[in-house]
N, C-alpha and C positions, 0 to 999 in steps of 0.2 A: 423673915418676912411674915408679918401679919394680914390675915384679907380676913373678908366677911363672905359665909355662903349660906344659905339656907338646908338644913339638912331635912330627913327625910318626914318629920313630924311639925313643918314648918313654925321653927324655932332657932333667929339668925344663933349661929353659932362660929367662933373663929376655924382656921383652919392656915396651914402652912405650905410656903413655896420652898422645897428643897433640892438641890442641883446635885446630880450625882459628879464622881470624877473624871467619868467617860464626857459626861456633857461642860463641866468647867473646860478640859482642854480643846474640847469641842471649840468652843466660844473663842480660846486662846488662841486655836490652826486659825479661825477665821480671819480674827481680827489680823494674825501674821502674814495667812495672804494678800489681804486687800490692803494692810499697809507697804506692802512692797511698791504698790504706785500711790498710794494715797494715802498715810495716816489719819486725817482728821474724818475723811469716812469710813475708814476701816472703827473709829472710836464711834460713829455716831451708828454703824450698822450693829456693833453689837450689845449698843442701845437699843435701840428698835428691840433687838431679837428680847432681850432683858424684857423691855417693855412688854412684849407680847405674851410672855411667859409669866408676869404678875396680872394681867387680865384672863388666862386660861385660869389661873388660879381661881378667880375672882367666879368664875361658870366652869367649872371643870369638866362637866358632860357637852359644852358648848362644841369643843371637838371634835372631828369624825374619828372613827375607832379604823386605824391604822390597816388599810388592808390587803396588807404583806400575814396580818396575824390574825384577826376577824375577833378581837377578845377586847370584850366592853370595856376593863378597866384599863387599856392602852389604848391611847389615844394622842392626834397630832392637831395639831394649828400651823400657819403658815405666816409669813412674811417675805413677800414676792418670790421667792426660789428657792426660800430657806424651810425646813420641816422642823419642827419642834414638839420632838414625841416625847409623851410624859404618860406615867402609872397615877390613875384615879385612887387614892387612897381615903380612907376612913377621916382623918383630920387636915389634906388637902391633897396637893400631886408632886408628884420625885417626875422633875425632868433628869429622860433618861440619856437623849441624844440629842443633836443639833446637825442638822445637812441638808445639801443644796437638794431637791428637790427631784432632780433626773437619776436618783442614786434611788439605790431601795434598800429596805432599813435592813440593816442587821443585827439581832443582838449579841 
């Protein structure tokens, strides 16, 4: 995944959305649970979540910095109960995790 962000000598430059393995199965319990009564929202919620995590890309400091950890380059976005914490890196963000909200992160 391609985005655009402005770096630090305001000069648009690319940068990358990367999903770690802990956060793809992440995506997969989800979408498992909520198909258990609903398929077609369990596909449209980990849309959304997807969605959200190409617009963190897009402002990656947009995020508050996760605080279970208080470290700038870790940071979360939401989508109503869902957390989506992701590592600020130099050429875009590694999302690291994916969960409901009432949980507290662990790494």
């Amino acid at each position: 995944m391609i985005c655009w962000m402005w770096s630090w000598n305001a000069k648009l430059r690319s940068c990358k959305l990367r999903w770690s393995d802990r956060s793809t199965d992440d995506l997969a319990n989800i979408y498992t649970f909520i198909a258990r009564t609903n398929p077609k929202n369990a596909k449209q919620w980990v849309e959304k979540l997807r969605n959200r995590a190409r617009s963190a890309a897009n402002s990656a400091l947009i995020g508050r910095v996760v605080p279970e950890l208080g470290q700038a380059d870790i940071r979360e976005v939401f989508v109503d109960h869902y957390r989506i914490v992701y590592h600020v890196e130099a050429d875009g963000i590694s999302i690291l995790t994916v969960f409901e909200g009432h949980q507290l992160f662990k790494l």
